[in-house]
C-alpha positions as CSV (number, residue, x, y, z in Angstrom):
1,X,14.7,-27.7,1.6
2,X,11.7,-30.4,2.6
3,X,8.7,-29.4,4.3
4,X,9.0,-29.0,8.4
5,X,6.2,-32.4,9.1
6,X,5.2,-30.3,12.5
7,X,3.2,-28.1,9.8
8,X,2.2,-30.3,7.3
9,X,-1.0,-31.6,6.7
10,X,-3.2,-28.7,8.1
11,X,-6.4,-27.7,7.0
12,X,-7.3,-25.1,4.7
13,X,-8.9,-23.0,7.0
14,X,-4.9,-22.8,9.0
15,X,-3.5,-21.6,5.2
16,X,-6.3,-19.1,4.7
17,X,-5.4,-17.3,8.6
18,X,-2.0,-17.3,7.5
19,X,-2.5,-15.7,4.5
20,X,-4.8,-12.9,5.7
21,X,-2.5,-12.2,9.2
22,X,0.4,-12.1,6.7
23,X,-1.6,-9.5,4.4
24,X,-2.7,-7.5,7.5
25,X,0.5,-7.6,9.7
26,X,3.1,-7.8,7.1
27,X,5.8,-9.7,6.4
28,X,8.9,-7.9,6.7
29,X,10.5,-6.0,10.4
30,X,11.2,-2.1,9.1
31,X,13.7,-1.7,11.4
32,X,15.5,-4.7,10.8
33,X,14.5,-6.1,7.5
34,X,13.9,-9.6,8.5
35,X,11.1,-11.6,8.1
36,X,8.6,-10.5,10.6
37,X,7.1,-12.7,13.9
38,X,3.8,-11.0,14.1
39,X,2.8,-11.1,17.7
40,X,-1.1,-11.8,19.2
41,X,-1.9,-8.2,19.9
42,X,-0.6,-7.2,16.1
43,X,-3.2,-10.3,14.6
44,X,-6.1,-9.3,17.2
45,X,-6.2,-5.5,16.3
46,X,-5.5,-6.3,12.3
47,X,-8.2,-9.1,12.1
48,X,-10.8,-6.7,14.0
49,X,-12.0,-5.3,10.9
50,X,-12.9,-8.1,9.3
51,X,-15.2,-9.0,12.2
52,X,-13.4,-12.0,12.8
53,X,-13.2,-14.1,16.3
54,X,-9.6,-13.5,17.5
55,X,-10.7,-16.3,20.8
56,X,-12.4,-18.5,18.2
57,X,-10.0,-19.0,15.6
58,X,-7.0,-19.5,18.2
59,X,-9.2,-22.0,20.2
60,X,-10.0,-24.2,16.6
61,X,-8.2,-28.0,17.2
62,X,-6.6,-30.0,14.3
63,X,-5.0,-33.1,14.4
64,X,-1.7,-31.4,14.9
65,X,-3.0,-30.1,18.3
66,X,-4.2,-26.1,19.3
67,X,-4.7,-23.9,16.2
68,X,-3.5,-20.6,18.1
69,X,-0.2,-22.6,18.9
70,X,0.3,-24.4,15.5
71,X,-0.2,-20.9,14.1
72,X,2.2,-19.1,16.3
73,X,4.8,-21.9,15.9
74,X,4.6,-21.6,12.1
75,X,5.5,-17.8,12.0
76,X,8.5,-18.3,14.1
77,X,9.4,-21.0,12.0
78,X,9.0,-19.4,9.0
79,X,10.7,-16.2,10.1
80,X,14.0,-18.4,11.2
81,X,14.1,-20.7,8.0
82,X,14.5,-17.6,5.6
83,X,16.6,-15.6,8.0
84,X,18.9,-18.7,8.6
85,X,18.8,-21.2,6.2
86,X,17.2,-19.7,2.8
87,X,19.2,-16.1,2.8
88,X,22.8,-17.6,2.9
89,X,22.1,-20.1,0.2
90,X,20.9,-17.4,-2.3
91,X,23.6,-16.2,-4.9
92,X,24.3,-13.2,-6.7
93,X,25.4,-13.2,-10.4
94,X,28.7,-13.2,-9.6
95,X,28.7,-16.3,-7.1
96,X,26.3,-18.2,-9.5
97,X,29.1,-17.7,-12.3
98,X,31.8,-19.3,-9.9
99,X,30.0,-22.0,-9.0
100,X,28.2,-22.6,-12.0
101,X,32.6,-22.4,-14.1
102,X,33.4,-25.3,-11.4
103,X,31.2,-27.8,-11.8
104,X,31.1,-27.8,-15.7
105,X,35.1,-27.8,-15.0
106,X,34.5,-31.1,-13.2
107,X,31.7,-32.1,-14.8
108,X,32.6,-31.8,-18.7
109,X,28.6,-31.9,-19.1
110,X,27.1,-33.2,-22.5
111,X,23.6,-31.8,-21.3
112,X,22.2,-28.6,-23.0
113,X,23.0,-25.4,-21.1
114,X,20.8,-22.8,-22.2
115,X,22.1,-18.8,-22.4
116,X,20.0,-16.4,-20.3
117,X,17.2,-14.0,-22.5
118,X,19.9,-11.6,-21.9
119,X,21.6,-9.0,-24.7
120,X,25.1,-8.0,-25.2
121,X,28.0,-8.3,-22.0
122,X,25.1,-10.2,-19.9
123,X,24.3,-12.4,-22.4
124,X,26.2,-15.3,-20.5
125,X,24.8,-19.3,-19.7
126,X,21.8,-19.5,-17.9
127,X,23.8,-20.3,-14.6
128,X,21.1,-21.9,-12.1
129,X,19.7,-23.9,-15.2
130,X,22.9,-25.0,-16.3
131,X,24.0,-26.5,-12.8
132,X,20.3,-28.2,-12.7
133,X,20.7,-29.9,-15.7
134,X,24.4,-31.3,-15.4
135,X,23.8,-32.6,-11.8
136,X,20.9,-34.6,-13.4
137,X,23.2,-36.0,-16.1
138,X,25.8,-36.5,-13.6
139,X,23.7,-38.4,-11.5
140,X,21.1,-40.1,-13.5
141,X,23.2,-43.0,-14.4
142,X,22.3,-42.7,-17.9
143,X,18.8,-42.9,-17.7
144,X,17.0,-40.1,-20.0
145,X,15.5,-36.4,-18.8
146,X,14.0,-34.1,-20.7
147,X,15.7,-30.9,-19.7
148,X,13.7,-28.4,-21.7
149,X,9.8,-30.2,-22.4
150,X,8.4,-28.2,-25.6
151,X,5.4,-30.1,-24.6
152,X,2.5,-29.9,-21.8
153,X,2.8,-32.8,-18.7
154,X,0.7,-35.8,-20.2
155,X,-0.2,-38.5,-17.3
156,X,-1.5,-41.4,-19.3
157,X,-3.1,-45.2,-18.0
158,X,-3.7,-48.1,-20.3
159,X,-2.6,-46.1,-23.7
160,X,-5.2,-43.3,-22.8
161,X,-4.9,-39.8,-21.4
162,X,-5.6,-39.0,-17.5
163,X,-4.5,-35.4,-17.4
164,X,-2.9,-33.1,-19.5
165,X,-1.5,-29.9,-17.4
166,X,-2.2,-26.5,-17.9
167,X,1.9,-25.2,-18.5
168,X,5.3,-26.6,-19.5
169,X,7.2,-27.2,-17.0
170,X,11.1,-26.4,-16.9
171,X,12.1,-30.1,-16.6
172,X,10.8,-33.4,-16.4
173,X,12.5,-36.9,-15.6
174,X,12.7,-38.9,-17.5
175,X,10.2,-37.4,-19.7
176,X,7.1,-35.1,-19.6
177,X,5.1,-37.9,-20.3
178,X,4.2,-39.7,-17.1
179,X,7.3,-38.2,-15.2
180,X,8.2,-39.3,-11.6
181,X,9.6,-36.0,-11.5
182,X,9.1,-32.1,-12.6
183,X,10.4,-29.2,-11.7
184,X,10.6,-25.0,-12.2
185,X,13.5,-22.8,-12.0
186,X,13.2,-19.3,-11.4
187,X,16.7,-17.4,-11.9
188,X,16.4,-13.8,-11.9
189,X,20.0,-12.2,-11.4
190,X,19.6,-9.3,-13.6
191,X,16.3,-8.3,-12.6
192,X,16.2,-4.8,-11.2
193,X,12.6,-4.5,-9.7
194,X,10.5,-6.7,-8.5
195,X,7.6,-7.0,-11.2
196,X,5.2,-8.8,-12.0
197,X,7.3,-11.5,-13.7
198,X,8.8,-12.2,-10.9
199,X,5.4,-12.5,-9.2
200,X,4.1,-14.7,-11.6
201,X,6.3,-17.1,-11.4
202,X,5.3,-18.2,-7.8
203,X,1.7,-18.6,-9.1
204,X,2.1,-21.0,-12.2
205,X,4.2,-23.2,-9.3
206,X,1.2,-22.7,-7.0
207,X,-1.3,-23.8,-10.3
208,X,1.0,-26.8,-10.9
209,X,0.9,-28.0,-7.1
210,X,-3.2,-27.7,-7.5
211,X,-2.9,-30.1,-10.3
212,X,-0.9,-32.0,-9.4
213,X,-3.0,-32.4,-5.9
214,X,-5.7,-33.3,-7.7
215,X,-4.0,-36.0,-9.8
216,X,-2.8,-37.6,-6.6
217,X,-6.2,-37.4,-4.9
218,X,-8.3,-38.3,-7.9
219,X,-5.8,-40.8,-9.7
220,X,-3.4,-42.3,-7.3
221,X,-0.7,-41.1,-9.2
222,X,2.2,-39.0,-7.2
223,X,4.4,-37.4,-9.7
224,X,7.9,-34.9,-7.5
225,X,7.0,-31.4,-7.9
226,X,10.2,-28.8,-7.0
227,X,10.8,-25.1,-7.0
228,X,14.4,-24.0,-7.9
229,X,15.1,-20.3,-7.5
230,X,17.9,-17.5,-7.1
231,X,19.3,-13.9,-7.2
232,X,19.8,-13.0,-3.4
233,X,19.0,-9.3,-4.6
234,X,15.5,-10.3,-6.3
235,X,14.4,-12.5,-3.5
236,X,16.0,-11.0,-0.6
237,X,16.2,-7.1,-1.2
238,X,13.1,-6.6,-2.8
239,X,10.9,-9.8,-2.6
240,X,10.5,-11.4,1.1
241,X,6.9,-11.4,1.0
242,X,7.7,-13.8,-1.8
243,X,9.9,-16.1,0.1
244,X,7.6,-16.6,2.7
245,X,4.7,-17.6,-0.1
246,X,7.2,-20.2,-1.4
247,X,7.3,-21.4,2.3
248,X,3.7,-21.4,2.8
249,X,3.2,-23.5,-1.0
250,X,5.7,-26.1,0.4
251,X,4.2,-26.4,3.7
252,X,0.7,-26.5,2.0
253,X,1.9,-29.7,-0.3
254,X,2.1,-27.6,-3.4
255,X,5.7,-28.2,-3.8
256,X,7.8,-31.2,-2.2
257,X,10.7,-29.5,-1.8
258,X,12.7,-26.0,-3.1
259,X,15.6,-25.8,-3.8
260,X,17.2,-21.9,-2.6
261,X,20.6,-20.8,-4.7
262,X,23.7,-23.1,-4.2
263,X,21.6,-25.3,-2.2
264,X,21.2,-27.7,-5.5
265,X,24.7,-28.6,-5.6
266,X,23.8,-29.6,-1.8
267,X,20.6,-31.6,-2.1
268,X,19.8,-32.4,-5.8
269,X,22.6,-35.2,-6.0
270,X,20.4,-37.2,-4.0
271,X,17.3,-36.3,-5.4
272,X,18.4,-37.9,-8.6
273,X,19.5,-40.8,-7.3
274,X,15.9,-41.2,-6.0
275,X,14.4,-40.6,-9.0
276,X,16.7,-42.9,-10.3
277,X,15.3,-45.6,-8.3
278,X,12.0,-45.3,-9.2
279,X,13.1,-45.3,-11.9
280,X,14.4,-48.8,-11.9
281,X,11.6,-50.0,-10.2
282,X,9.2,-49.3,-12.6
Protein backbone atom coordinates (compact mmCIF):
# COMPACT_ATOMS: atom_id res chain seq x y z
CA UNK A 1 0.00 0.00 0.00
CA UNK A 2 1.73 3.52 -1.11
CA UNK A 3 0.99 6.70 0.58
CA UNK A 4 -2.42 8.64 -0.78
CA UNK A 5 -0.01 11.98 -2.45
CA UNK A 6 -3.40 14.23 -1.49
CA UNK A 7 -1.88 13.83 2.21
CA UNK A 8 1.60 13.76 1.81
CA UNK A 9 3.95 16.28 2.59
CA UNK A 10 2.00 18.16 5.41
CA UNK A 11 3.48 19.88 8.19
CA UNK A 12 4.06 18.74 11.56
CA UNK A 13 1.73 20.76 13.10
CA UNK A 14 -1.30 18.60 10.65
CA UNK A 15 0.37 15.15 12.33
CA UNK A 16 0.33 16.57 15.84
CA UNK A 17 -3.87 17.53 15.40
CA UNK A 18 -4.27 14.20 14.18
CA UNK A 19 -2.71 12.57 16.81
CA UNK A 20 -4.36 14.48 19.67
CA UNK A 21 -8.25 14.40 17.88
CA UNK A 22 -7.42 10.65 17.44
CA UNK A 23 -6.39 10.37 21.36
CA UNK A 24 -9.45 12.60 22.31
CA UNK A 25 -12.22 11.19 19.89
CA UNK A 26 -11.10 7.76 19.47
CA UNK A 27 -10.48 5.60 16.89
CA UNK A 28 -12.84 2.88 16.68
CA UNK A 29 -17.19 3.23 16.21
CA UNK A 30 -18.63 1.03 19.45
CA UNK A 31 -21.53 0.21 17.69
CA UNK A 32 -20.01 -0.81 14.64
CA UNK A 33 -16.45 -1.54 15.19
CA UNK A 34 -15.07 0.28 12.34
CA UNK A 35 -12.55 2.77 12.25
CA UNK A 36 -14.19 5.88 13.44
CA UNK A 37 -14.86 9.46 11.17
CA UNK A 38 -14.76 11.82 14.05
CA UNK A 39 -17.11 14.65 13.14
CA UNK A 40 -16.40 18.72 13.94
CA UNK A 41 -18.63 18.92 16.87
CA UNK A 42 -16.80 15.56 18.48
CA UNK A 43 -13.10 17.50 17.73
CA UNK A 44 -14.50 21.00 19.01
CA UNK A 45 -15.92 19.74 22.41
CA UNK A 46 -12.73 17.15 22.87
CA UNK A 47 -10.08 19.81 22.05
CA UNK A 48 -11.89 22.47 24.47
CA UNK A 49 -9.92 21.35 27.33
CA UNK A 50 -6.81 21.77 26.12
CA UNK A 51 -7.70 25.48 25.43
CA UNK A 52 -7.06 25.10 21.96
CA UNK A 53 -8.60 27.34 18.96
CA UNK A 54 -11.10 24.97 17.25
CA UNK A 55 -11.71 28.28 14.35
CA UNK A 56 -7.93 28.70 14.35
CA UNK A 57 -6.53 25.55 13.72
CA UNK A 58 -9.32 24.63 10.91
CA UNK A 59 -8.60 28.09 9.31
CA UNK A 60 -4.41 27.28 9.18
CA UNK A 61 -3.38 27.04 5.15
CA UNK A 62 -0.61 24.60 3.75
CA UNK A 63 0.42 24.13 0.49
CA UNK A 64 -2.08 21.33 0.10
CA UNK A 65 -4.91 23.94 0.53
CA UNK A 66 -7.40 24.57 3.91
CA UNK A 67 -6.10 22.74 7.03
CA UNK A 68 -9.79 22.09 8.41
CA UNK A 69 -10.56 20.30 4.96
CA UNK A 70 -7.11 18.43 4.50
CA UNK A 71 -7.86 17.27 8.08
CA UNK A 72 -11.35 16.15 7.58
CA UNK A 73 -10.42 14.54 4.18
CA UNK A 74 -7.69 12.47 5.90
CA UNK A 75 -10.04 10.84 8.56
CA UNK A 76 -12.45 9.75 5.98
CA UNK A 77 -9.64 8.42 4.11
CA UNK A 78 -8.19 6.76 6.66
CA UNK A 79 -11.35 5.25 8.01
CA UNK A 80 -12.12 3.75 4.28
CA UNK A 81 -8.55 2.36 3.57
CA UNK A 82 -8.60 0.06 6.69
CA UNK A 83 -12.21 -0.77 6.44
CA UNK A 84 -11.79 -1.57 2.59
CA UNK A 85 -8.59 -2.26 1.55
CA UNK A 86 -6.33 -3.16 4.70
CA UNK A 87 -9.05 -5.61 6.62
CA UNK A 88 -9.55 -8.10 3.75
CA UNK A 89 -5.90 -8.46 3.00
CA UNK A 90 -5.09 -9.45 6.64
CA UNK A 91 -4.79 -13.37 7.21
CA UNK A 92 -5.36 -15.58 9.96
CA UNK A 93 -2.94 -18.54 10.77
CA UNK A 94 -4.72 -20.77 8.88
CA UNK A 95 -4.90 -18.63 5.53
CA UNK A 96 -1.21 -17.62 6.02
CA UNK A 97 -0.41 -21.52 6.12
CA UNK A 98 -2.28 -22.02 2.63
CA UNK A 99 -0.80 -19.48 1.05
CA UNK A 100 2.49 -19.58 2.47
CA UNK A 101 2.35 -24.27 1.26
CA UNK A 102 1.61 -22.71 -2.41
CA UNK A 103 4.13 -20.61 -3.15
CA UNK A 104 7.08 -22.74 -1.68
CA UNK A 105 5.14 -25.50 -3.90
CA UNK A 106 5.80 -23.33 -6.88
CA UNK A 107 8.57 -21.69 -5.82
CA UNK A 108 10.98 -24.63 -4.56
CA UNK A 109 12.86 -21.61 -2.55
CA UNK A 110 16.57 -22.01 -1.68
CA UNK A 111 16.22 -18.85 0.72
CA UNK A 112 16.20 -19.37 4.53
CA UNK A 113 12.74 -19.79 6.02
CA UNK A 114 12.83 -19.22 9.56
CA UNK A 115 10.32 -21.21 12.22
CA UNK A 116 8.23 -18.96 14.41
CA UNK A 117 9.53 -18.51 18.51
CA UNK A 118 6.76 -20.85 18.82
CA UNK A 119 6.76 -24.38 21.14
CA UNK A 120 5.38 -27.75 20.38
CA UNK A 121 2.11 -28.20 17.67
CA UNK A 122 2.60 -24.28 16.77
CA UNK A 123 5.98 -24.46 16.27
CA UNK A 124 5.51 -24.32 12.39
CA UNK A 125 7.63 -21.88 9.56
CA UNK A 126 7.40 -18.37 10.19
CA UNK A 127 4.69 -17.99 7.39
CA UNK A 128 4.69 -14.09 6.53
CA UNK A 129 8.62 -14.15 6.71
CA UNK A 130 8.91 -17.12 4.70
CA UNK A 131 6.70 -15.75 1.69
CA UNK A 132 8.90 -12.33 2.06
CA UNK A 133 12.02 -13.92 1.59
CA UNK A 134 11.21 -16.37 -1.40
CA UNK A 135 9.39 -13.56 -3.43
CA UNK A 136 12.77 -11.64 -3.08
CA UNK A 137 14.78 -14.67 -4.36
CA UNK A 138 12.27 -15.28 -6.87
CA UNK A 139 12.46 -11.97 -8.12
CA UNK A 140 15.82 -10.60 -7.50
CA UNK A 141 17.33 -12.16 -10.54
CA UNK A 142 20.20 -13.44 -8.62
CA UNK A 143 21.39 -10.51 -7.11
CA UNK A 144 22.19 -10.89 -3.24
CA UNK A 145 19.73 -9.96 -0.02
CA UNK A 146 20.44 -10.32 3.31
CA UNK A 147 17.31 -11.90 4.69
CA UNK A 148 18.22 -11.91 8.32
CA UNK A 149 21.11 -8.84 9.03
CA UNK A 150 22.85 -9.93 12.45
CA UNK A 151 24.23 -6.48 12.03
CA UNK A 152 23.06 -2.70 12.49
CA UNK A 153 22.26 -0.51 9.01
CA UNK A 154 25.79 0.93 8.13
CA UNK A 155 25.42 3.94 5.33
CA UNK A 156 29.06 4.56 4.36
CA UNK A 157 30.73 7.41 1.58
CA UNK A 158 34.35 7.29 0.43
CA UNK A 159 35.34 4.09 2.76
CA UNK A 160 34.00 6.00 5.89
CA UNK A 161 30.96 5.72 8.04
CA UNK A 162 27.85 8.24 7.56
CA UNK A 163 25.35 6.57 9.92
CA UNK A 164 25.02 3.64 11.77
CA UNK A 165 21.22 2.98 12.84
CA UNK A 166 19.94 2.47 16.15
CA UNK A 167 18.18 -1.46 15.42
CA UNK A 168 18.54 -4.47 12.98
CA UNK A 169 16.35 -4.46 10.68
CA UNK A 170 14.42 -7.72 9.43
CA UNK A 171 15.90 -7.47 5.86
CA UNK A 172 17.99 -5.59 3.80
CA UNK A 173 18.71 -5.67 -0.16
CA UNK A 174 21.22 -6.43 -1.06
CA UNK A 175 22.89 -5.94 2.10
CA UNK A 176 22.72 -3.95 5.40
CA UNK A 177 25.49 -2.08 4.35
CA UNK A 178 24.35 0.80 2.21
CA UNK A 179 21.00 -0.98 1.26
CA UNK A 180 18.64 0.49 -1.41
CA UNK A 181 16.17 -1.23 0.58
CA UNK A 182 15.05 -2.35 4.30
CA UNK A 183 12.24 -3.58 5.64
CA UNK A 184 10.23 -4.99 9.05
CA UNK A 185 7.87 -7.74 9.36
CA UNK A 186 5.55 -8.00 12.13
CA UNK A 187 3.61 -11.40 12.15
CA UNK A 188 1.75 -12.03 15.21
CA UNK A 189 -0.86 -15.06 14.53
CA UNK A 190 -0.67 -16.60 17.79
CA UNK A 191 -0.82 -13.65 19.84
CA UNK A 192 -3.76 -13.59 22.20
CA UNK A 193 -3.75 -9.90 23.66
CA UNK A 194 -2.63 -7.08 22.45
CA UNK A 195 0.62 -6.16 24.56
CA UNK A 196 3.02 -4.24 24.60
CA UNK A 197 5.08 -6.27 22.07
CA UNK A 198 2.81 -5.76 19.68
CA UNK A 199 2.93 -2.03 20.53
CA UNK A 200 6.42 -1.84 20.21
CA UNK A 201 6.79 -2.93 17.20
CA UNK A 202 5.11 0.17 15.46
CA UNK A 203 7.58 2.40 17.40
CA UNK A 204 11.10 0.86 16.32
CA UNK A 205 9.37 1.31 12.56
CA UNK A 206 8.51 4.89 13.59
CA UNK A 207 12.49 5.35 15.07
CA UNK A 208 13.69 3.84 11.79
CA UNK A 209 11.61 6.23 9.48
CA UNK A 210 13.16 9.32 11.87
CA UNK A 211 16.51 8.07 10.81
CA UNK A 212 16.17 7.40 8.01
CA UNK A 213 14.53 11.02 7.43
CA UNK A 214 17.31 12.41 8.65
CA UNK A 215 19.86 10.59 6.44
CA UNK A 216 17.87 11.69 3.45
CA UNK A 217 17.69 15.35 4.63
CA UNK A 218 21.21 15.62 6.01
CA UNK A 219 23.04 13.22 3.44
CA UNK A 220 21.24 12.85 0.22
CA UNK A 221 21.03 9.40 0.60
CA UNK A 222 17.33 7.74 0.18
CA UNK A 223 17.48 4.16 1.28
CA UNK A 224 13.22 2.07 0.79
CA UNK A 225 11.92 1.75 4.13
CA UNK A 226 8.58 -0.90 4.36
CA UNK A 227 6.39 -2.21 7.04
CA UNK A 228 5.08 -5.85 6.56
CA UNK A 229 2.54 -7.11 8.96
CA UNK A 230 -0.34 -9.68 9.71
CA UNK A 231 -2.78 -11.70 12.00
CA UNK A 232 -6.30 -10.20 11.07
CA UNK A 233 -7.15 -11.12 14.91
CA UNK A 234 -4.09 -9.00 16.35
CA UNK A 235 -4.58 -6.07 14.11
CA UNK A 236 -8.13 -6.10 13.48
CA UNK A 237 -9.92 -7.52 16.70
CA UNK A 238 -7.88 -6.07 19.17
CA UNK A 239 -5.46 -3.36 17.61
CA UNK A 240 -7.24 -0.65 15.20
CA UNK A 241 -5.85 2.15 16.93
CA UNK A 242 -2.67 0.49 15.65
CA UNK A 243 -3.72 0.33 12.11
CA UNK A 244 -4.53 3.75 11.90
CA UNK A 245 -0.80 4.69 13.43
CA UNK A 246 0.67 2.60 10.67
CA UNK A 247 -1.42 4.87 8.28
CA UNK A 248 -0.58 7.99 9.85
CA UNK A 249 3.70 6.75 9.78
CA UNK A 250 3.15 6.19 6.02
CA UNK A 251 1.45 9.21 5.27
CA UNK A 252 3.97 11.12 7.54
CA UNK A 253 7.12 9.65 5.22
CA UNK A 254 8.15 7.30 7.88
CA UNK A 255 7.49 4.33 5.85
CA UNK A 256 7.23 4.19 1.93
CA UNK A 257 4.96 1.68 1.68
CA UNK A 258 3.16 -1.42 4.00
CA UNK A 259 2.59 -4.19 3.04
CA UNK A 260 -1.04 -5.64 4.89
CA UNK A 261 -1.34 -9.81 4.93
CA UNK A 262 -1.49 -11.50 1.48
CA UNK A 263 -1.02 -8.21 -0.09
CA UNK A 264 2.88 -9.17 -0.56
CA UNK A 265 2.24 -11.79 -2.95
CA UNK A 266 0.25 -8.76 -4.72
CA UNK A 267 2.76 -5.87 -4.65
CA UNK A 268 6.29 -7.13 -3.51
CA UNK A 269 7.00 -8.86 -7.11
CA UNK A 270 7.36 -5.53 -8.34
CA UNK A 271 9.02 -4.02 -5.56
CA UNK A 272 11.91 -6.30 -6.24
CA UNK A 273 12.22 -5.78 -9.59
CA UNK A 274 12.74 -2.07 -8.61
CA UNK A 275 15.16 -2.69 -6.32
CA UNK A 276 16.58 -4.66 -8.86
CA UNK A 277 17.09 -1.84 -11.01
CA UNK A 278 18.77 0.25 -8.91
CA UNK A 279 20.39 -2.14 -8.46
CA UNK A 280 21.89 -2.41 -11.90
CA UNK A 281 22.27 1.03 -12.06
CA UNK A 282 24.57 1.49 -9.49
Amino acid sequence: MKPNSKFLNLPKNFWASVRLISQEVGYTEKSTSQIKIPSLDEIQSKLAKFEIEFSRLQSQKTVNGNFGQILQGYFIYRADIINTFVEPRLMNVTEARKVFKKFYKDLQPSCPIPMNKQKGKMKTPAYLTGLVNMLVEANANGLPCDYDPHQLTIITEDYLPVRTLARRVDGAFPSSVNPIAIWEIKEYYYTTTFGSRVADGIYESLLDGLELEELREHEGVDIKHYLIVDAHDTWWKQGKSYLCRIIDMLHMGYIDEVLFGREVTERLPDLVSEWAEIYKSR
